[in-house]
C-alpha positions as CSV (number, residue, x, y, z in Angstrom):
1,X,19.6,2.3,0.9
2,X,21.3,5.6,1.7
3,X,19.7,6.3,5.1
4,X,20.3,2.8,6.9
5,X,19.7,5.1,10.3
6,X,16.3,5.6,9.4
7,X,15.2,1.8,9.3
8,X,17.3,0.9,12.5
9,X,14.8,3.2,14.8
10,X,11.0,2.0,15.4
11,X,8.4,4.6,13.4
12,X,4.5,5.1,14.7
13,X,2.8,3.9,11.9
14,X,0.0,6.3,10.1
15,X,-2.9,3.6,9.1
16,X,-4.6,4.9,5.8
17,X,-8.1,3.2,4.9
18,X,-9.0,2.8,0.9
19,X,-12.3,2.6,1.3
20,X,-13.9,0.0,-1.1
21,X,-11.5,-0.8,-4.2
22,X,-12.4,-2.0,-7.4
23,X,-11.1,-2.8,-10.7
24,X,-9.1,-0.5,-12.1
25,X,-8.2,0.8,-8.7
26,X,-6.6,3.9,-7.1
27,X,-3.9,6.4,-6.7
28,X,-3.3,6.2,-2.7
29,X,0.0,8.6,-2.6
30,X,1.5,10.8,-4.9
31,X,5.7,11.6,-3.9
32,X,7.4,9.7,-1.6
33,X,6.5,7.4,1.2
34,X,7.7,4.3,3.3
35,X,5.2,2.0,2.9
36,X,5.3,-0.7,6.1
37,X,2.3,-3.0,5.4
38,X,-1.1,-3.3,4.2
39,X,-4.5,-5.1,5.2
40,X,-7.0,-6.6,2.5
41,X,-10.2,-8.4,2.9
42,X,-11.9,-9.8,-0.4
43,X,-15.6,-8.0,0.8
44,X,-17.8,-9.9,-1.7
45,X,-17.3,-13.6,-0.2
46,X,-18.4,-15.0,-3.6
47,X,-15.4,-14.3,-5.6
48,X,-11.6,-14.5,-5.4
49,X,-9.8,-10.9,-5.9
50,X,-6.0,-10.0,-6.9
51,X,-4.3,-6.6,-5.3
52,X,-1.0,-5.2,-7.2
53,X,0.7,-2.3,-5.6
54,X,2.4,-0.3,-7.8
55,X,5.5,2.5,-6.9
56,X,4.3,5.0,-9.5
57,X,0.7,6.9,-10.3
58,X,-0.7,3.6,-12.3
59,X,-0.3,-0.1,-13.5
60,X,3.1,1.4,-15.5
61,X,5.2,1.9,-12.2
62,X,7.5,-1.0,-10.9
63,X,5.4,-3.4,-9.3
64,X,5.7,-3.6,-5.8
65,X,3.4,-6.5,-4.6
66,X,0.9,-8.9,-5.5
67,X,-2.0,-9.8,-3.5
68,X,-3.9,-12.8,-4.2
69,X,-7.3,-13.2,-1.8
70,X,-9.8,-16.4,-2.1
71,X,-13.2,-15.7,-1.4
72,X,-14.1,-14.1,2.1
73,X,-10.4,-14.3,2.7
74,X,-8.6,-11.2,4.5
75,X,-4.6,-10.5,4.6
76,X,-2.0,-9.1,6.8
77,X,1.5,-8.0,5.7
78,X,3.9,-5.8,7.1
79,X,7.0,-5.7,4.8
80,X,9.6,-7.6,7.5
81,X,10.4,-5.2,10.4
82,X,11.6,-2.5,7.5
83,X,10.0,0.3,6.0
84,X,9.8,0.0,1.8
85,X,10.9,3.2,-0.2
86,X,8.0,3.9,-3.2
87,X,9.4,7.3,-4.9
88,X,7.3,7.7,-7.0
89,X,3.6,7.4,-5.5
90,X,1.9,4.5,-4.3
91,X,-1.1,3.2,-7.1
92,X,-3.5,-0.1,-6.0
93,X,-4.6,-2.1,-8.5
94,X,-7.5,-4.6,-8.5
95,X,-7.5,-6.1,-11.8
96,X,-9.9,-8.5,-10.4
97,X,-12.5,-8.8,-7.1
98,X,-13.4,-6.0,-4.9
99,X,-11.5,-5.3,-1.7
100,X,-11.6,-2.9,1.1
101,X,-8.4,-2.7,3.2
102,X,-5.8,0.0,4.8
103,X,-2.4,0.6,4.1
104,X,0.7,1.6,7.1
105,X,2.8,4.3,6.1
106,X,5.7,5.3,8.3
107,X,7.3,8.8,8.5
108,X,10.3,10.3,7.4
109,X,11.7,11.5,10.9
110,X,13.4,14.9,10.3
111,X,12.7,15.0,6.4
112,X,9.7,16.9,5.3
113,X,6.9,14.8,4.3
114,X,6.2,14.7,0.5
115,X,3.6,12.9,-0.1
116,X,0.0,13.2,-1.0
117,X,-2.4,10.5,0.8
118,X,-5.7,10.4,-1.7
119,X,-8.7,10.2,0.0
120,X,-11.1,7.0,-0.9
């Protein structure tokens, strides 16, 4: 990464909620963002549900993270302490299920921000 500084310093994080996500899912950003961690809950209770994030503006982009949730079950992840680079937009997929959830995005201290947060 060429801005090891950036990673080393402790970033407030900006919680984003997706509202309620189904299959084929959602464009949540569109430029660049730092991604920290996510929170899923499967919101049926009757059925298992798979999450995919994606660094790109659909299912084509490099796949980022995959998300499996049993029924009921809810999720937590922050990715290690660090912040994760997407460049190219941030897409969730649910293939399968229905989830509701939030995603942490951290700030680019003393770069402008470009990014686009999509509303749910």
């Amino acid at each position: 990464m060429s801005e090891p500084h950036e990673i080393m310093r402790p970033y407030p994080l900006l919680p984003f909620p997706v509202g309620v996500l189904s299959s084929p899912g959602q464009q949540i950003a569109s430029g660049d963002v730092y991604l920290a961690g996510w929170s899923f809950r499967e919101t049926t209770g009757a059925a298992a549900a798979l999450v995919e994030l994606f660094d790109g503006s659909n299912t084509g982009g490099v796949m980022i993270a995959t998300i499996g949730l049993a029924a009921g079950e809810s999720i937590r992840d922050t990715v290690g302490g660090h912040l994760l680079v997407v460049r190219n937009g941030l897409f969730v997929s649910v293939p399968s299920g229905i989830v509701t959830g939030s995603l942490w995005f951290a700030d680019r201290v003393g770069r402008p921000m470009r990014k686009t947060l999509h509303g749910a």
